[in-house]
N, C-alpha and C positions, 0 to 999 in steps of 0.2 A: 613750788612743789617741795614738800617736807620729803626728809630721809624716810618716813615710815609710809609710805603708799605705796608696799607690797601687797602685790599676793600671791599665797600658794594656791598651784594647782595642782590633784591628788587623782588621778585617772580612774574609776573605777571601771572600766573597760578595755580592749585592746580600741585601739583608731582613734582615741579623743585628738580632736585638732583644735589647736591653740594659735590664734589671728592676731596680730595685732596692725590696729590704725594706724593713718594719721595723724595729724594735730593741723590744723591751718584752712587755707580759703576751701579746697579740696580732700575732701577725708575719703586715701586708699590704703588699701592692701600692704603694709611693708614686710611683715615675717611670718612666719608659718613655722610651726613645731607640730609632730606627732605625736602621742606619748600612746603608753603602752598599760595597760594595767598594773596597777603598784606605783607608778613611775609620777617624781612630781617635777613640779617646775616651779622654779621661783621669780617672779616676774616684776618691772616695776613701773610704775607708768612717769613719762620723762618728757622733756621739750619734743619729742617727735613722737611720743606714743599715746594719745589721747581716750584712744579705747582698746581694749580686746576683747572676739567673740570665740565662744568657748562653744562646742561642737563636739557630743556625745556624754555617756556618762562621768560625771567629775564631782570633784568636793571641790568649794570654791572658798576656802580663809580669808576673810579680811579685815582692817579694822572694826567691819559693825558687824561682822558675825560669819555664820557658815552659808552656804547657798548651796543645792545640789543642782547639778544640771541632768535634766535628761536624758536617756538613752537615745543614739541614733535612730528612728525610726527605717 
């Protein structure tokens, strides 16, 4: 895992939740962030973080580009 597999995350709503995985035989739940509108997070994936699910409106930076996620339904 290189130094550069960040990402930011950029809230554009209040209640975006920010998840992230596991890594291994079992993929759970290990962190939870709220963020706020305006509010980012800078995040990185590591020996025990294999994914994050991103949950309301967000800008998503990363190496290959921007992503938006959608609003909370």
């Amino acid at each position: 895992m290189s130094q550069s597999d960040y990402i930011v995350i950029e809230a554009q709503e209040d209640g975006v939740h920010v998840i992230g995985l596991t890594r291994g035989v079992d993929t759970k739940f290990h962190h939870s962030e709220k963020l706020d509108a305006g509010e980012v997070m800078i995040a990185q994936f590591t020996e025990h973080t294999s994914a994050m699910k991103i949950r309301g409106k967000a800008k998503i930076y990363t190496s290959y580009g921007i992503i938006e996620s959608e609003s909370k339904k």
